[in-house]
Every structure is written in C-alpha cells, then in structure tokens.
C-alpha positions in Angstrom: -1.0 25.2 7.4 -3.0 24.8 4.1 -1.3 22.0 2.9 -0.7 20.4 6.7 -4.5 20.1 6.5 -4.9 19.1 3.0 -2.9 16.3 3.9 -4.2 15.4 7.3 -7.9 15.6 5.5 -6.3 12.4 2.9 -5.0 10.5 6.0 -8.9 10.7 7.1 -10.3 9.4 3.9 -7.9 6.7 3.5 -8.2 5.6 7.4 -11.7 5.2 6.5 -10.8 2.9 3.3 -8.4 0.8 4.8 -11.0 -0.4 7.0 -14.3 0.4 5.5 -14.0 1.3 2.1 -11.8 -0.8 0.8 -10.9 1.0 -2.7 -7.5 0.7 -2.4 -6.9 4.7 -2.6 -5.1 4.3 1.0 -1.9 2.2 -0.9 0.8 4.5 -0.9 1.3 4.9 -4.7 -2.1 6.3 -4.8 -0.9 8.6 -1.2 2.3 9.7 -2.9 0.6 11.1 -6.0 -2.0 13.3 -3.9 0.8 14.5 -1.8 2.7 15.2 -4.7 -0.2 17.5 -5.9 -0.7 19.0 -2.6 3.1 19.6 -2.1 4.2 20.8 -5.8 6.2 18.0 -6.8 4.5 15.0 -8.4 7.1 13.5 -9.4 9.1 12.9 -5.8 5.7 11.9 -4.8 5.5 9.3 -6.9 8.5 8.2 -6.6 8.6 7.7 -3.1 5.0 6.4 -3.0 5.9 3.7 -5.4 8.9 2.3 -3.3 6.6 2.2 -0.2 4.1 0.6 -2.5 6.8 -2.3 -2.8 6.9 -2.2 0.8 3.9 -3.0 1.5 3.2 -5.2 -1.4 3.6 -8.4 0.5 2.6 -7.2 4.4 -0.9 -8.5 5.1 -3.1 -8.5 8.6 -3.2 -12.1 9.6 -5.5 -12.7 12.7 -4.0 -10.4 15.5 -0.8 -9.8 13.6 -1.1 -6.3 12.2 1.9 -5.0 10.1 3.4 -1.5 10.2 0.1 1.0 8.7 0.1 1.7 5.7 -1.4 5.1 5.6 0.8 7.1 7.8 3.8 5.5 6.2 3.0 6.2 2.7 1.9 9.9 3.4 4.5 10.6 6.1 6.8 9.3 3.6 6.2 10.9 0.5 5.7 14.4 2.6 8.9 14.3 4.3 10.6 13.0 1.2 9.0 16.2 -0.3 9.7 18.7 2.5 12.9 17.9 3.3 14.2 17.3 0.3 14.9 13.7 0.4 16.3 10.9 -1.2 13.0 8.5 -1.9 15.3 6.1 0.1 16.0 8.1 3.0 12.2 8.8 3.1 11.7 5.1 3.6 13.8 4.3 6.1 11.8 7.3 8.0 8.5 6.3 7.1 8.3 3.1 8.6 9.0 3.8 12.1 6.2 6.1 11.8 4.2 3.9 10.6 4.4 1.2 13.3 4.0 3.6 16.2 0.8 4.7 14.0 -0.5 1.0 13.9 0.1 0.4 17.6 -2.0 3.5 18.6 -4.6 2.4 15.9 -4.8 -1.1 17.9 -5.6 0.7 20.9 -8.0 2.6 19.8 -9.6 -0.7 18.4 -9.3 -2.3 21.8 -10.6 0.8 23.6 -14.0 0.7 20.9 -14.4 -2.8 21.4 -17.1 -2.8 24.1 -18.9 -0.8 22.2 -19.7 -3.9 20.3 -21.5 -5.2 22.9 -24.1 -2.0 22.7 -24.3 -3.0 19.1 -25.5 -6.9 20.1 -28.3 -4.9 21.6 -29.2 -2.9 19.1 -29.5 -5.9 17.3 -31.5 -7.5 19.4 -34.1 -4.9 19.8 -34.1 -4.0 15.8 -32.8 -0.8 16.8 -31.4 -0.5 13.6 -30.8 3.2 14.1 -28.7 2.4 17.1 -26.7 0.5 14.7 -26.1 2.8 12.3 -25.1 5.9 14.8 -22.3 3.4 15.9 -21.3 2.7 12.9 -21.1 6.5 12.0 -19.2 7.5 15.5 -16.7 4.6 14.9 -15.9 6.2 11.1 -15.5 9.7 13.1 -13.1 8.4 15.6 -11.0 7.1 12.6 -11.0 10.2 10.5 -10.2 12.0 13.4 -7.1 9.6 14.4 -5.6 10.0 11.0 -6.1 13.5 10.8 -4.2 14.3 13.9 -1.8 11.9 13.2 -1.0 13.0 10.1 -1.3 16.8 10.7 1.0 17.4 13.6 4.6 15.7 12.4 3.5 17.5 8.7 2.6 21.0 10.9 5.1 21.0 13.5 8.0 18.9 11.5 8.4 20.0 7.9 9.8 23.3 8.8 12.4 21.6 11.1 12.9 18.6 9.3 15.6 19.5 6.5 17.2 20.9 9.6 17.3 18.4 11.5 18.4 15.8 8.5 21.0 18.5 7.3 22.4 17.8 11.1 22.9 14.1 11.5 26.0 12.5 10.2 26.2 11.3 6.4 26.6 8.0 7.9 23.2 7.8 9.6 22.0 9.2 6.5 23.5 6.4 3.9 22.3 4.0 6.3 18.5 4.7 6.1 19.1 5.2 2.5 20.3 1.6 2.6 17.5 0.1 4.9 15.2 1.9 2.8 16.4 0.2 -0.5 16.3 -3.1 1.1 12.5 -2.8 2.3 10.8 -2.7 -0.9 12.7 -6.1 -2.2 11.8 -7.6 1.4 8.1 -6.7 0.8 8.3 -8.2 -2.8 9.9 -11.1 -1.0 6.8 -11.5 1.4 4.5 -11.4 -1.4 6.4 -13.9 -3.6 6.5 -16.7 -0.8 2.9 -16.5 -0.6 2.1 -16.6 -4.4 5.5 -17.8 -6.2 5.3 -21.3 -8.1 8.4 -23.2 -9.8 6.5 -22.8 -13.3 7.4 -18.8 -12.9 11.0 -19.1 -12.4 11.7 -18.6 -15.5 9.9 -15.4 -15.9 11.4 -14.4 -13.0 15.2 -15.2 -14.0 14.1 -13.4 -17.7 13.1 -9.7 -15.6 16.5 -9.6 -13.9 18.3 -10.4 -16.9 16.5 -7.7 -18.1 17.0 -5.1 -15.4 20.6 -5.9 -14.0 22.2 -7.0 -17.4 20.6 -5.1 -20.0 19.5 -2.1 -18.0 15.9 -1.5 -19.3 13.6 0.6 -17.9 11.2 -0.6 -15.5 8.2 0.1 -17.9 9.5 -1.8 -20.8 10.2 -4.9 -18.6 6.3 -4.3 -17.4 5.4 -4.4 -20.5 7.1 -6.9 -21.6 5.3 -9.2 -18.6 1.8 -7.5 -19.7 2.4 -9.2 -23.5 3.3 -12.5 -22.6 0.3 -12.3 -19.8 -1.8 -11.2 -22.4 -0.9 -14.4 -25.2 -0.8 -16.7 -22.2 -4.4 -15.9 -21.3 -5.4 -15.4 -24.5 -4.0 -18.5 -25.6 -5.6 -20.8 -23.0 -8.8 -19.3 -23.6 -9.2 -20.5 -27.3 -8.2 -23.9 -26.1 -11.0 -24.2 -23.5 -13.4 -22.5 -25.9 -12.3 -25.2 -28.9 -15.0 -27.9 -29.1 -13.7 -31.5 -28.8 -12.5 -33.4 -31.8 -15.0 -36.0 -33.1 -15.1 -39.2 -32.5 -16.0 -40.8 -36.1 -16.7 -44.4 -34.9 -20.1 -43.1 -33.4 -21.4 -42.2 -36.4 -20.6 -45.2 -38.8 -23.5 -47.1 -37.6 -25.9 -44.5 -39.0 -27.2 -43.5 -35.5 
C-alpha cells in the first residue's frame, strides 16, 4: 500500500510537469530511478527507465497528435519490471500499451476541461484575476488526481498478481514482448534522428557502432568518447570566432 502510494504520489508530480512544470523530472530515466528507491532496486529501475527514455527520446506532441504518455509508461514500466521480476525488455513491451490507453483518457479529460476556458475569457475580462488563478489551481488538481489513480490502482491491485500472471503465458508471448521492447528504443532514437540528423554527422555515427557492435565498449566509454570530441569541436570554434581578423597592412602605409 505504502509504496502503491509513494508511487501514485510521483505520477501526480510529474502529471503536473509534463504540462506545467516543465522540469523534465516526468522523463522516464528520472521515473525509473525514484521507483527504484521506492521499490528497493535501483538498479532495475534504472535500467528499465533508461530504455523507455530511448523510447520516448524522439516522440513529440505535434498539434493534435499526442504520442503514447510518457509518465504512466515510464513508472508503469519500471514498477512492473521491478515487481514482477522482469526482463527491462519485457517491461517495455508492457509499458507502452499502458501508456497509450493513459494518453487517450488524458485527452478526454482535456476535452471535458475545455469549456472551462471559456469561464477563464471572463475572468479575464472582468480582471477577476482570482477567478483565474482558482482555475488554474482546480485544473492542476484534476491532473494530480488522474495520475494518482492511474498509477495507484494497476501498482495496488496488479503487482501481487502480476509475476503470476507473467509466470502463466507462454515463453513465446514472452520473447516476443522482449523483442518489441528492444526494437522501441532504436525506433524512438530513429524519430529523433530524422528530425535533427545532418550528413556532416555520419561519420560520428558510423564511428559509435563501430565502437559498440565491433569492439564491444561500454556504453559510457563511447559517451564519453562523443563528450570529448563535442567538447574540442566547441571549444575549437570558439577561439576561431573570438580571434581578431588579420591586418590589412596596405591601410596603414599611407601614414593614416
């Protein structure tokens, strides 16, 4: 119950941030390490928070098109990977259809708030500036409230049945969410590079799998790795911008 609530109390805060606070605490790598301190297990946490951080690396709202949220999915992931003793994988593949049926109820309750906007216009119109702000508090509630509940009944009611339940279905269905769930982060990366990938990065690109496939480093050494050569590249244009032009000598033979 404890940690059902503990839980369900982070889904509130990071509602709130996805929409309002906007310090990026709701991405799941930050969700996987407090549910790895809630839960006892840090590292699984982290783990599992980091592959659904990969996940939704490249998904972004555009206009109407809202992708699967991110909240639910990295806490109900990281829990359940946690609880029922899951592959980080397997915990992906679960995750996600959580969190799309989470987004859809949150765009309801978006569309079922939205003439309050019209109290708001006003509110506005009168200077009622307290009006405002009581609206602003009550739609902050109804969030908190919608990711508590959210959150706190599959961790309440499902974590004791859920190793059960995964401990019933066929290895099969079991390798193949371990398989969609190792394909997701590399389709989010994917999403992120089309927006942001040039051809002067290629290279970069082709030198990290090299890295990772052929030589087998560890993911930190290849980051660090990237972090030096960022580091001379922006280093290095910097003293050329800050180096004064070279001096044109023919101004000066005249004397003036």
């Amino acid at each position: 119950m404890l940690q059902a609530l503990l839980l369900a109390l982070w889904a509130g805060i990071a509602g709130i941030d996805l929409f309002n606070g906007l310090t990026h605490i709701h991405r799941p790598l930050v969700s996987g390490l407090v549910v790895g301190l809630i839960l006892g297990d840090v590292q699984t946490g982290l783990i599992t928070g980091g592959m659904l951080e990969l996940v939704w690396m490249g998904m972004a709202p555009l206009a109407g098109a809202q992708p699967p949220n991110v909240v639910v999915g990295g806490i109900i992931g990281a829990a359940f990977a946690i609880l029922a003793n899951l592959e980080p994988e397997v915990a992906v593949g679960i995750a996600v259809p959580f969190a799309v049926a989470a987004q859809a109820g949150v765009t309801l309750l978006f569309t079922a708030f939205s003439p309050v906007m019209h109290k708001a216009d006003e509110y506005a119109e009168n200077a009622n500036l307290k009006g405002i702000d009581r609206i602003n508090y009550l739609g902050l509630a109804i969030l908190f409230v919608s990711y508590f509940i959210v959150v706190f009944l599959p961790i309440y009611f499902g974590a004791d049945t859920a190793e059960t339940v995964v401990n019933m279905l066929p290895q099969t269905f079991i390798d193949g969410l371990s398989t969609a769930g190792g394909i997701m982060p590399a389709i989010g990366f994917a999403l992120l590079l089309k927006v942001m990938f040039k051809t002067q990065y290629i290279a970069f690109l082709i030198i990290g799998f090299v890295l990772v496939a052929y030589l087998e480093l560890p993911i930190l050494a290849v980051a660090l790795i990237g972090a030096a050569i960022a580091m001379y590249d922006f280093y290095n244009n910097k003293d050329k911008t800050n180096t004064p032009p070279p001096r044109n000598e023919e101004v000066y033979t005249d004397g003036i």
